[in-house]
SELO-942764 format. One record per residue (C-alpha): residue number from 1; residue in one letter; chain; z, y, x. Coordinates in steps of 0.001 Angstrom, whole numbers, padded with zeros to 6 digits. Layout:
BEGIN
{NUM A A {Z Y X}}
...
//
This chain:
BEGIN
{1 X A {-061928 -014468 131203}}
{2 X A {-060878 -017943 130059}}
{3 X A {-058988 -019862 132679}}
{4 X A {-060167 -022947 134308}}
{5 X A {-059144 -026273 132820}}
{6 X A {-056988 -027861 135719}}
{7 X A {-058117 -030628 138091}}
{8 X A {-057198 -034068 137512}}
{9 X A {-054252 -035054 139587}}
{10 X A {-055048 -037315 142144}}
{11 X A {-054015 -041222 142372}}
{12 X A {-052441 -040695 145819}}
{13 X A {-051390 -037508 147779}}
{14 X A {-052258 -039786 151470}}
{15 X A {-055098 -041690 152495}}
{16 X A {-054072 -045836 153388}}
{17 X A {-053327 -046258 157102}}
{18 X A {-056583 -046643 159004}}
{19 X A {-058513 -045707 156225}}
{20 X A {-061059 -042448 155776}}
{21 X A {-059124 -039160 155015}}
{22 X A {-062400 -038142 152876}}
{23 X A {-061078 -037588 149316}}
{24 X A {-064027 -038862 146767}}
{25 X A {-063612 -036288 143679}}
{26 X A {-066328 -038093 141971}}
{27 X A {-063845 -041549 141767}}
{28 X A {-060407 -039585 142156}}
{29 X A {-059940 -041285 145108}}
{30 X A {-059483 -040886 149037}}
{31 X A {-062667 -042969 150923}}
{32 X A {-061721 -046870 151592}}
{33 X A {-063550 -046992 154963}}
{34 X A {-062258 -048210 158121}}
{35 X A {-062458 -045267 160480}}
{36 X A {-062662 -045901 164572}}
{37 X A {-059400 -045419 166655}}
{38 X A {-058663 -041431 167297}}
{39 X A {-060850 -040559 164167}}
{40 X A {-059672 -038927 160443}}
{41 X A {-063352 -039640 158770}}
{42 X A {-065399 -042550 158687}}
{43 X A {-068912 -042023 159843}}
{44 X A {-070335 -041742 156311}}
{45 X A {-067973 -038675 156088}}
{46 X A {-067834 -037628 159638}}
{47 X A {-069135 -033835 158685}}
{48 X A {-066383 -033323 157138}}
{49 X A {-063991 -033426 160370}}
{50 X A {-063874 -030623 162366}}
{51 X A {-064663 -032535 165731}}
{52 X A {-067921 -033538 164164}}
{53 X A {-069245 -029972 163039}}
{54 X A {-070845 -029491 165999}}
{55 X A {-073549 -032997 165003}}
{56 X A {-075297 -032417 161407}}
{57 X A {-075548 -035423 159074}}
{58 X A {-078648 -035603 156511}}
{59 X A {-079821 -037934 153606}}
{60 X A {-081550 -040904 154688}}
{61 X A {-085323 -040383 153882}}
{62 X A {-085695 -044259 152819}}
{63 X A {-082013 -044411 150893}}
{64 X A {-080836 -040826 149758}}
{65 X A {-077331 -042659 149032}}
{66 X A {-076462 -042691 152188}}
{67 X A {-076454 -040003 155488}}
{68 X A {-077392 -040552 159355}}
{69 X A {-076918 -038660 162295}}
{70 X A {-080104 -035914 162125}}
{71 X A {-080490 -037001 166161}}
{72 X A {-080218 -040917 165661}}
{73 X A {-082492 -040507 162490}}
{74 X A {-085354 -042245 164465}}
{75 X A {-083136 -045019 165780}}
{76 X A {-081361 -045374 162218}}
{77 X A {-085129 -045817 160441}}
{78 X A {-085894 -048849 162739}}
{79 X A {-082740 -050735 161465}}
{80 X A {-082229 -049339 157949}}
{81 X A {-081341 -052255 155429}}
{82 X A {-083946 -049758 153554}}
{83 X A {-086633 -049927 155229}}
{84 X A {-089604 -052075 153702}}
{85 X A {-089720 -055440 155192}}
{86 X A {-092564 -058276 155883}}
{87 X A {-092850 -060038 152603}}
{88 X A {-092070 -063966 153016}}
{89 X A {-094783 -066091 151831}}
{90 X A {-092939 -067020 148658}}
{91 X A {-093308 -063472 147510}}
{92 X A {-095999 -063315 145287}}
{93 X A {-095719 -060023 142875}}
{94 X A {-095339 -060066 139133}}
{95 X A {-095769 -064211 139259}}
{96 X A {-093328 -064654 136720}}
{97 X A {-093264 -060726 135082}}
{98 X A {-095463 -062560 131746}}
{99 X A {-098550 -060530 130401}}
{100 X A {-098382 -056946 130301}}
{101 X A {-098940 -055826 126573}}
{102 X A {-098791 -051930 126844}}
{103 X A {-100664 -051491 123610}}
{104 X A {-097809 -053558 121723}}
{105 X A {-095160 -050882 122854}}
{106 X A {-095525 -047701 121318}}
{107 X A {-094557 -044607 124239}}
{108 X A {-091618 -043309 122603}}
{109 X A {-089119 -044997 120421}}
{110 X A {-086129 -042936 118936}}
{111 X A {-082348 -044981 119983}}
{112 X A {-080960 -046375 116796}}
{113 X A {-078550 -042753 116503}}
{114 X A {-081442 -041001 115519}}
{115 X A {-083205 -044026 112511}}
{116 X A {-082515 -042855 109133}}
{117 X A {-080320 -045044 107255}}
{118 X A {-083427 -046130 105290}}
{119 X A {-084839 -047276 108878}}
{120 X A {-081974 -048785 109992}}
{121 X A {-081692 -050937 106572}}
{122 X A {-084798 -052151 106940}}
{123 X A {-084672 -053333 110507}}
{124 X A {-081573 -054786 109654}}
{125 X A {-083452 -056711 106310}}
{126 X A {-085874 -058131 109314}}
{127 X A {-083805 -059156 111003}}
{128 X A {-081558 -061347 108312}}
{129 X A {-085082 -062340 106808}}
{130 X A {-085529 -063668 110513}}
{131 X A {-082830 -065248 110996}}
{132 X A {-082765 -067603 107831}}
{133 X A {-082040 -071455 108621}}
{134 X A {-080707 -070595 112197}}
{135 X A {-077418 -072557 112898}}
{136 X A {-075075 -069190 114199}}
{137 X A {-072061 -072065 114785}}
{138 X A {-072224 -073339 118465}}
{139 X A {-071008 -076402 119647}}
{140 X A {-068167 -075706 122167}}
{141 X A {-068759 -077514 125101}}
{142 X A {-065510 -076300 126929}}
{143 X A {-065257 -078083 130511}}
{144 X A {-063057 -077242 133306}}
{145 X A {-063524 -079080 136816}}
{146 X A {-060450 -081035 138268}}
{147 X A {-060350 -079059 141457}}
{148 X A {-059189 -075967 139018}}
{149 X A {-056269 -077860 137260}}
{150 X A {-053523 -077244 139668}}
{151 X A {-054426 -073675 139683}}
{152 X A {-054799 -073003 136050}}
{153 X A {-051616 -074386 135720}}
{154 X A {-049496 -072864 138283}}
{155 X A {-046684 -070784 136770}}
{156 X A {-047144 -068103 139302}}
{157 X A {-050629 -066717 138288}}
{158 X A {-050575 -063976 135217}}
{159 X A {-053056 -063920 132380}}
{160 X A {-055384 -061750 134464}}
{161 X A {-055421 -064332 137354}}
{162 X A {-055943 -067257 135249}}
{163 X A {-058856 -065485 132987}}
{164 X A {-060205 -064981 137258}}
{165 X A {-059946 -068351 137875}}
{166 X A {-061822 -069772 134972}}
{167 X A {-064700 -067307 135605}}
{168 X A {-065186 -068525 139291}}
{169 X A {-067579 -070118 140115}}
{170 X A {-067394 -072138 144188}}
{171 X A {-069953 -070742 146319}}
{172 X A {-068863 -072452 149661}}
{173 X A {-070451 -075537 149860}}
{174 X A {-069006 -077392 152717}}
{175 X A {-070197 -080957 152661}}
{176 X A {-071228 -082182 155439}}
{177 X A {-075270 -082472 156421}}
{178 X A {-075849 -080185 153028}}
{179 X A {-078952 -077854 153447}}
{180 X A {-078718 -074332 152117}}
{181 X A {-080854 -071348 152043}}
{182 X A {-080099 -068345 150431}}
{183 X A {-083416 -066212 149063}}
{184 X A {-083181 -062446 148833}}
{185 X A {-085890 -061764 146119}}
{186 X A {-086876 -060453 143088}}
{187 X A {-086810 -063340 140625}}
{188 X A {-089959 -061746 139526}}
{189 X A {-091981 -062296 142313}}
{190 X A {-090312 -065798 143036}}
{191 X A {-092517 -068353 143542}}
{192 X A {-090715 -071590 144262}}
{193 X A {-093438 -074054 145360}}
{194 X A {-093751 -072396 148562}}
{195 X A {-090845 -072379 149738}}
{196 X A {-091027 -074488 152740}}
{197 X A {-087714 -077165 151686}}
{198 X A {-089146 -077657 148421}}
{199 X A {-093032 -077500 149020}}
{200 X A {-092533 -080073 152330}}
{201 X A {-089649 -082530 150331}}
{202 X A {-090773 -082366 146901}}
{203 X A {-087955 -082123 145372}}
{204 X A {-086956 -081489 141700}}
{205 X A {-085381 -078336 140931}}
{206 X A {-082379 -077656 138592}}
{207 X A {-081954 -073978 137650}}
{208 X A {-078527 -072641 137221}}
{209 X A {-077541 -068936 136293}}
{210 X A {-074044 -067067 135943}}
{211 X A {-074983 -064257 133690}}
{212 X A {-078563 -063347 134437}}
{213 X A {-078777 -060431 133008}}
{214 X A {-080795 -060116 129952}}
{215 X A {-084790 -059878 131775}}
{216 X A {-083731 -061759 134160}}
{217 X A {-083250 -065026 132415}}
{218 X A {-086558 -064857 130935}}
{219 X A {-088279 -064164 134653}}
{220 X A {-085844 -067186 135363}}
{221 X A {-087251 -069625 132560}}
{222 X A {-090832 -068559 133662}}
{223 X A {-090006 -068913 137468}}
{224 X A {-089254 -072612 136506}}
{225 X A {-091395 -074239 133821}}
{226 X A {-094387 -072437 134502}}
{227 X A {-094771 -071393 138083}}
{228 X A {-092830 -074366 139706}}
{229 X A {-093824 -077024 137113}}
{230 X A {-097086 -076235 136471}}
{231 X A {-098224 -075830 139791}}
{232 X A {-096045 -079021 140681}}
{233 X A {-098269 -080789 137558}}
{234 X A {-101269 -079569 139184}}
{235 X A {-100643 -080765 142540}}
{236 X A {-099820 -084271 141039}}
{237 X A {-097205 -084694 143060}}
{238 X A {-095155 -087631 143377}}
{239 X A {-091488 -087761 144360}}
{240 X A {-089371 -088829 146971}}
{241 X A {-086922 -091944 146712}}
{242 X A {-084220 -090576 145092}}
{243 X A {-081290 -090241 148490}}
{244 X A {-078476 -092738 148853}}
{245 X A {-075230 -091010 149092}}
{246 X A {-072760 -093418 151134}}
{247 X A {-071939 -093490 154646}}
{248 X A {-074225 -096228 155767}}
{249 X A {-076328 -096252 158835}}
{250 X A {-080160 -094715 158764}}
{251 X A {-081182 -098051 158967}}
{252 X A {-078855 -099561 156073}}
{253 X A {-079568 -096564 154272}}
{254 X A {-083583 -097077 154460}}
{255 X A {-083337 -100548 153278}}
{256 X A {-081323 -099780 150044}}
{257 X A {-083527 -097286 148877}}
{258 X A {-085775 -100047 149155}}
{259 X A {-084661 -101885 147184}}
{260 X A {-082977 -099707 144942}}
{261 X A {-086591 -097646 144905}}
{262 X A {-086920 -098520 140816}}
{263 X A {-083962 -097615 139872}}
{264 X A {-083319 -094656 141649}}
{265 X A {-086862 -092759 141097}}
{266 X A {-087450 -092363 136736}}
{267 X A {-090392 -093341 135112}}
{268 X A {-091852 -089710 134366}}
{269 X A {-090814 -087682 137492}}
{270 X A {-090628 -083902 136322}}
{271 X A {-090413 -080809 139049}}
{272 X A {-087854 -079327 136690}}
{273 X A {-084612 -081383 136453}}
{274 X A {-082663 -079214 134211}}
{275 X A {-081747 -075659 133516}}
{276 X A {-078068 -074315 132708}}
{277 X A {-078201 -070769 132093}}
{278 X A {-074765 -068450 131498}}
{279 X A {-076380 -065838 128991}}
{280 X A {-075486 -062598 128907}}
{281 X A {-076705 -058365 128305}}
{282 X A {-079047 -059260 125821}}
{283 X A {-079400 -055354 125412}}
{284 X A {-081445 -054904 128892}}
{285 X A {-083932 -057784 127443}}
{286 X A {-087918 -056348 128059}}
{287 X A {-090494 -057281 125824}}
{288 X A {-093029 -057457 128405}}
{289 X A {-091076 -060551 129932}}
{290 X A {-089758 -061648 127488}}
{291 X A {-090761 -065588 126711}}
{292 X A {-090103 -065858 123012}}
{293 X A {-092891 -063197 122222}}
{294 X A {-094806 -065819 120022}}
{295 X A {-091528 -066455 118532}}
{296 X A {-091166 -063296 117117}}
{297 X A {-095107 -063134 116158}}
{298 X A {-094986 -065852 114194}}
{299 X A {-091731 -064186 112107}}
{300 X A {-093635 -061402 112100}}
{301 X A {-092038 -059303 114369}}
{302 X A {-093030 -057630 117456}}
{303 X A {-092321 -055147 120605}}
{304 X A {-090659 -052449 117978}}
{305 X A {-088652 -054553 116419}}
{306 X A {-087529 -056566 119674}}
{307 X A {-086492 -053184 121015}}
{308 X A {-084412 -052249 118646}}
{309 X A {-082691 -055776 118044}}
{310 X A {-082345 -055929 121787}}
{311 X A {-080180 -052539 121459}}
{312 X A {-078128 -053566 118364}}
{313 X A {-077075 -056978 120058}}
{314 X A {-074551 -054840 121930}}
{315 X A {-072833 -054110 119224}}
{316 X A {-071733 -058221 119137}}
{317 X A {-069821 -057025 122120}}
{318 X A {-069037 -053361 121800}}
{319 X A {-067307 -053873 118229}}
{320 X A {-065410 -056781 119949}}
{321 X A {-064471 -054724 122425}}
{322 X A {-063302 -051551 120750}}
{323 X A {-061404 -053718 118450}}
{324 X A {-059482 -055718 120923}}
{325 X A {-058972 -051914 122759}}
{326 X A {-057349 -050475 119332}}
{327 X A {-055206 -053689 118625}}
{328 X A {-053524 -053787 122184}}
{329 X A {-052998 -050052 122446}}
{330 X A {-054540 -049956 125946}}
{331 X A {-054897 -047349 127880}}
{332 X A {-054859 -048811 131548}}
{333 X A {-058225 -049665 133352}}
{334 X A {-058475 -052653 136031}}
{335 X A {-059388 -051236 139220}}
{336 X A {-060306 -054032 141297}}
{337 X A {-064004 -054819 141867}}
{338 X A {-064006 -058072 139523}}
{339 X A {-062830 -056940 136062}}
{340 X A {-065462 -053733 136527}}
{341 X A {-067983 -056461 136413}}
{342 X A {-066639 -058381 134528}}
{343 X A {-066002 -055712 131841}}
{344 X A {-070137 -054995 132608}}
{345 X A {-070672 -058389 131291}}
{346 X A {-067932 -058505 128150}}
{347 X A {-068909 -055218 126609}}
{348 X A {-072835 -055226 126918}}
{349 X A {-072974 -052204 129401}}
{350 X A {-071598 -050062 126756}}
{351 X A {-068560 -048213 127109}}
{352 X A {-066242 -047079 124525}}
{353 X A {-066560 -043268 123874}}
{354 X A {-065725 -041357 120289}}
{355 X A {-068896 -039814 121056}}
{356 X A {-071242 -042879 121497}}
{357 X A {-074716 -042599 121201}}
{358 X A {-074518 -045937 119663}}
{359 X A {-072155 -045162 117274}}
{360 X A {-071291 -047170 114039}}
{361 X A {-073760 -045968 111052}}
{362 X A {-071955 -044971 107986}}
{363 X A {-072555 -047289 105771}}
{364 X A {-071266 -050637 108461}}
{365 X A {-068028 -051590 109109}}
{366 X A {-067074 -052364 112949}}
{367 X A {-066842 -056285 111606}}
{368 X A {-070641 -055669 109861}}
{369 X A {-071791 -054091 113335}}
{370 X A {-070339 -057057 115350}}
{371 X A {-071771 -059827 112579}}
{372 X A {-075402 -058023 113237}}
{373 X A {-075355 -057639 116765}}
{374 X A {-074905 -061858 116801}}
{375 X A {-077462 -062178 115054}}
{376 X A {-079902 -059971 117211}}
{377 X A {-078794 -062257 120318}}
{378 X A {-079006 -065285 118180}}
{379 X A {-082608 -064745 117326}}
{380 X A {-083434 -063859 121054}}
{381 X A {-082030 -067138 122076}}
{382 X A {-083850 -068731 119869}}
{383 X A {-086976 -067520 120697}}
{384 X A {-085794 -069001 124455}}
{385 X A {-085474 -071988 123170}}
{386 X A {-088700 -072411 120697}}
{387 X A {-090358 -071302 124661}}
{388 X A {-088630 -074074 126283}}
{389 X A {-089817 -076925 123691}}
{390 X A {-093432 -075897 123936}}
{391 X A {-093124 -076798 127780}}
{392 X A {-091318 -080090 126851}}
{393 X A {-088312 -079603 127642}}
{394 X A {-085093 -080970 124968}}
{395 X A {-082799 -076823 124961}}
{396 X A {-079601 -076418 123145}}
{397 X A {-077294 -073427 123095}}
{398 X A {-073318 -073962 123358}}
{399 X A {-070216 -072247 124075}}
{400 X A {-069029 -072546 127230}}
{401 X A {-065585 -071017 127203}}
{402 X A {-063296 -069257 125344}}
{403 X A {-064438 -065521 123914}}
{404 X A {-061020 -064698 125236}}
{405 X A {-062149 -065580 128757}}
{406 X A {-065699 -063767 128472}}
{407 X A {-067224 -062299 125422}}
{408 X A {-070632 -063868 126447}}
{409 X A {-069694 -066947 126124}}
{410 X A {-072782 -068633 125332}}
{411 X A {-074938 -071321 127553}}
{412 X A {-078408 -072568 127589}}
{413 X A {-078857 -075642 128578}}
{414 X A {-082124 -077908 129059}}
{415 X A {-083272 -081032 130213}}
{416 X A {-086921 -082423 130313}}
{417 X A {-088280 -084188 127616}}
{418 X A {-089816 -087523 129052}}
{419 X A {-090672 -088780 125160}}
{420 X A {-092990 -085585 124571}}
{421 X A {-095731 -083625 127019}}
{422 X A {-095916 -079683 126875}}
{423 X A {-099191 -080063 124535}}
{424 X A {-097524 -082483 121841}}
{425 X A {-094588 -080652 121678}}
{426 X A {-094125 -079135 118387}}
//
């Protein structure tokens, strides 16, 4: 009888101080949870202590992930972050999901491992053929904001803490009499125009996105220039003075916008301000929402091909990757909660295996691969952006940093285009 390949030693032989005594084998790890004063376990893992055998824990019936107390199951169920909740009225399902074509998109498609190399050369002929006259050199359009100098330039922070830095973005808005509301939807079923601020003020909107994962930039892009500024359109609605921002009295304050009413409001008030989107995972791209679908009609391509140029546009960051991997010799992994997403975003979901489904065909080099997967997000992009100037709006992609900061380094910008409506828009 063959013996059993030994277990994986374990990071740490002790739990932290005040921390669960649970060891995780699935992460190689002891539990990180703050356990109660007297107790080993926290409650997630309380079975496991032998002053808790007596009480038996089971699954959650709305959230399998996580356990409950089988005689506080019908308390837990009222309070649940699981349990289904009243939909707010800006919920409104599939508003910006696009048109469902399910006869475009045959059942079952093959992944690229299993295309013959004849198959694979030809999607790869598409997709060159497609991608004729498109300019694949960015503009950089590096910009750092003042408040980060000091920081970036402190002696004390490492490479890792500087590449942290650069990818922050402030989400603690602190000025004084600002208004903000946070939404916990779907983008999907997002409707903007009613939600209360917006629908009662009138407000324009300006769309900004840190890596929005593939679908979700497109359900993004139709969240904004159709649902919001079409129904905006509809509703003729005219905007408010533009505000003031000094410390004048309500009364001074009133009588300069007054005044200052012609300057402040433009000529061709649009719902949609402008749109700055980080892009990034072109690989989880859908073809049911995605915008650019006449795009790729009028190249001739459709749902088959968009499937399988979604998939190869990983390997613009895979190939990147692996190099980068080889070249440094490394063989540690960042633990901390920040580089695993950030690694998420840098190597298109796809991790570096000898064994990869994904693998590189025979006849490509890993340069080849990487060339082709720019391409495939290239000609996604561009199908964004052929979207956005049919709605009248002016798009341009950029870089926005340094590859060596984030390998999805691209933006989409947009502002509306006051010269040109949505019909006249070429």
């Amino acid at each position: 009888m063959a013996a059993s390949a030994p277990a994986p030693p374990r990071t740490t032989d002790f739990p932290a101080e005040g921390r669960c005594s649970y060891y995780v084998e699935k992460k190689k790890r002891f539990c990180r949870m703050v356990v109660a004063a007297g107790r080993r376990f926290c409650g997630e893992h309380a079975g496991a202590a032998e002053e808790e055998n007596a009480r038996k824990r089971i699954l959650c019936p709305l959230d399998p992930k996580h356990t409950v107390y089988e005689d506080q199951l019908a308390k837990h169920l009222k309070k649940c972050n699981s349990r289904e909740k009243p939909k707010p009225d800006f919920f409104i399902q599939d508003i910006n999901a696009g048109l469902n074509d399910e006869t475009e998109i045959p059942e079952q498609l093959v992944p690229i491992s299993s295309l013959s190399e004849e198959q694979l050369e030809s999607l790869i002929k598409k997709l060159r053929k497609a991608s004729e006259g498109l300019n694949s050199t960015l503009k950089d359009q590096i910009m750092s904001h003042p408040a980060l100098h000091d920081a970036l330039n402190d002696p004390k922070n490492g490479d890792s803490a500087t590449k942290h830095l650069k990818q922050q973005v402030d989400g603690k808005h602190r000025k004084k009499n600002s208004v903000f509301e946070r939404l916990q939807i779907d983008i999907q079923h997002l409707c903007l125009n009613k939600i209360p601020l917006l629908s009662k003020e009138k407000l324009p909107v300006v769309g900004i996105g840190k890596h929005l994962c593939g679908v979700a930039t497109d359900l993004a892009l139709r969240c904004l220039v159709e649902t919001y500024a079409a129904s905006c359109e509809e509703r003729n609605e005219e905007p408010l003075a533009k505000r003031i921002k000094n410390d004048k009295t309500e009364k001074e304050i009133n009588t300069l916008a007054k005044e200052g009413n012609e300057k402040n409001v433009p000529e061709k008030w649009t719902p949609v301000a402008g749109i700055v989107i980080a892009l990034c995972c072109h690989h989880r791209c859908d073809w049911r929402h995605y915008v650019g679908k006449e795009y790729f009609r009028a190249l001739g391509l459709g749902a088959v091909e968009f499937h399988y140029f979604q998939r190869m546009s990983s390997w613009a960051t895979c190939g990147m990757r692996k190099t980068s991997l080889e070249a440094s010799n490394l063989t540690t992994k960042r633990k901390d909660k920040h580089s695993d997403a950030s690694e998420e975003h840098d190597d298109g979901g796809c991790r570096i295996t000898d064994d990869s489904a994904e693998s590189v065909p025979g006849f490509l080099t890993v340069e080849e691969k990487k060339k082709i997967g720019h391409l495939c997000k290239l000609l996604i992009d561009q199908g964004r952006v052929e979207y956005l100037q049919q709605k009248g709006f002016s798009p341009a992609l950029q870089y926005y940093t340094d590859p060596l900061v984030s390998l999805e380094n691209v933006l989409l910008t947009a502002l509306p285009n006051h010269s040109l409506s949505p019909e006249t828009t070429p």
